[in-house]
N, C-alpha and C positions, 0 to 999 in steps of 0.2 A: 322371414326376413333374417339375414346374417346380421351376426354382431357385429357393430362397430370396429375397425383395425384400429388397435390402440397403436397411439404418439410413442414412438420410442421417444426416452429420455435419456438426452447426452450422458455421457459419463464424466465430463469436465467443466470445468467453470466458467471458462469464457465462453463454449456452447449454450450451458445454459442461461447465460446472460441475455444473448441474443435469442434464443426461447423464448424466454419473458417478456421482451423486448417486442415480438412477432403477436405472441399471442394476448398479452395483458397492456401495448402499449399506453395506451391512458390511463389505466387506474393507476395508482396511487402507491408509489415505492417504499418511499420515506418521507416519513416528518421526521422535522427540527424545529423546534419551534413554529416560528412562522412561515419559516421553508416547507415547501413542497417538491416533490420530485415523482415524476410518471418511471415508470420501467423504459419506457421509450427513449425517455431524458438520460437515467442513469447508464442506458447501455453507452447514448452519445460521449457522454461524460467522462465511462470509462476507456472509453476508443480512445476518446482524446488524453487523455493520460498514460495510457499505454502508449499511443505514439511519441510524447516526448522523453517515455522512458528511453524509447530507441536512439533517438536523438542526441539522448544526454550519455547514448553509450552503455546504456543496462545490454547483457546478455545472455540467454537462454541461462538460465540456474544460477543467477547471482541472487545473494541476498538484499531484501529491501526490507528497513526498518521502518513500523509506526510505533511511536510512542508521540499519544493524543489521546484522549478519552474521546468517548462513541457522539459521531458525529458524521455528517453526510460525507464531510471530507474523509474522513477515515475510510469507508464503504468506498467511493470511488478510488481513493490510492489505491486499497488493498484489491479489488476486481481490475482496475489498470494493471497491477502489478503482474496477476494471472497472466492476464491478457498477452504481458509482451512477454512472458515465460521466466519472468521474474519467483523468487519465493520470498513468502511475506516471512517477517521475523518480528511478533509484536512483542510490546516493550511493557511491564507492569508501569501504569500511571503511578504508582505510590515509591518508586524506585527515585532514588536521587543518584547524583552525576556518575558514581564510582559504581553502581550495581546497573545503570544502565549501561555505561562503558566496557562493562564485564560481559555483560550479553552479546552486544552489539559486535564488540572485538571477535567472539569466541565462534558467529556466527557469517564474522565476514562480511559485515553489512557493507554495502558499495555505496547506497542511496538514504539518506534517513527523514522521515516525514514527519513534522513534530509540531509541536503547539509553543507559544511562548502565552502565559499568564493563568494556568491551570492550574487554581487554589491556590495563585499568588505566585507561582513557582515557575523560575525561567529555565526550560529545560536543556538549550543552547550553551546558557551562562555555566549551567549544571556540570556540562558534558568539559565545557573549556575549563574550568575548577579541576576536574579529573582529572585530564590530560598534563596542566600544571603538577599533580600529582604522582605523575606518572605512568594513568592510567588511560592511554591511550585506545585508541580505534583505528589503526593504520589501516585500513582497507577500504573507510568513510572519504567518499570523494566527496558529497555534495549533501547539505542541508535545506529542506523546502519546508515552510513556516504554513501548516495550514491554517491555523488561526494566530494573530496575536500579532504583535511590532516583527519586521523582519530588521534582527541585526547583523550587522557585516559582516558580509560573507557569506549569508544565506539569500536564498530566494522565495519570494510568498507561493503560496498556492498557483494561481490566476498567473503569475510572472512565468514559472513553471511549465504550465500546464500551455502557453503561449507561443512556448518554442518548437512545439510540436511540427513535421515537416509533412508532404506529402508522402515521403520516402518514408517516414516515420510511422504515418497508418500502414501503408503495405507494408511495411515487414509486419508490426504490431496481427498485421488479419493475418496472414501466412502461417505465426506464430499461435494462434489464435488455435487454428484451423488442424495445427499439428497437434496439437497439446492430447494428453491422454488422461487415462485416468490413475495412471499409474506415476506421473510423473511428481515430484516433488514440489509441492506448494506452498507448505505453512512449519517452519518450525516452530513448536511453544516450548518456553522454556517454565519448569516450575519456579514460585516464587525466592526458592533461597530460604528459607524461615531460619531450617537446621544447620545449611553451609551452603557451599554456591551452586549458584543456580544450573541447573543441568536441562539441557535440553533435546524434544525427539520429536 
């Protein structure tokens, strides 16, 4: 008897998203507390969030910001963001308005995915503090509130994730489909402790 032909394994994120997706659709992705989510779910989830990346104008290697502590929404932004050939640029939770500004700015962020009421702290209010400061984000089009009050000018999660088009999945899978393993996904920046923050 031959051996088994082993599964190749994608060499990108949105492949293997839909991998998981194929092979483990029911069991059990993520908890959140009382949330649950199948692989089957999360791959839906991030379709549809990649599609409204398209929609709202993300393009092949723009940056997208999270700054949010770990949570389901985080996991869908950040595999949406793959998805439409976006690159993620996470934000330290413990950073306040002027060193996330700094990040954000230095990284080009187009899109930013945030929390508002994470250990009291509005990180919206944060970022417009800065900006009064003169520490701007000029390449921040748009703010999406995955948890928390959405204030003017942003949009929640769900509002977001709404506008997605038919046009918006097909590019988003096309995009998908392209993607390598080579290509640009995640810049992290280190914390700053010594001076600013630098990122690779």
């Amino acid at each position: 008897m031959s051996a088994a032909t082993p599964v190749a394994v994608p060499d990108n994120y949105p492949a293997l998203i839909d991998r998981a997706a194929r092979l483990f659709g029911d069991a059990e992705a993520i908890r959140d507390g009382d949330m649950s989510m199948t692989f089957a779910e999360l791959a839906e989830r991030s379709d549809a969030c990649a599609a409204a990346l398209v929609a709202n104008g993300l393009q092949p290697g723009d940056a997208v910001g999270l700054w949010a502590p770990n949570a389901w929404e985080w996991v869908v932004a950040a595999m949406g963001t793959l998805r439409a050939g976006g690159v993620i640029v996470p934000v330290n939770t413990r950073f306040r308005g002027r060193e996330a500004a700094y990040v954000l700015s230095r990284a080009r962020v187009k899109l930013l995915f945030t929390v508002v009421g994470f250990l009291g702290y509005d990180y919206v209010a944060d970022l417009e503090a800065a900006a009064s400061d003169g520490h701007t984000v000029d390449a921040l089009e748009r703010t999406v509130i995955l948890r928390g009050d959405t204030p003017p000018g942003t949009a929640s999660f769900d509002e977001f994730v709404a506008t997605a088009t038919p046009d918006g999945f097909a590019e988003a899978a096309m995009r998908a489909t392209a993607a390598t393993g080579d290509d640009l996904g995640l810049v992290m920046f280190t914390s700053g402790t010594t001076g600013l923050p630098k990122g690779s």
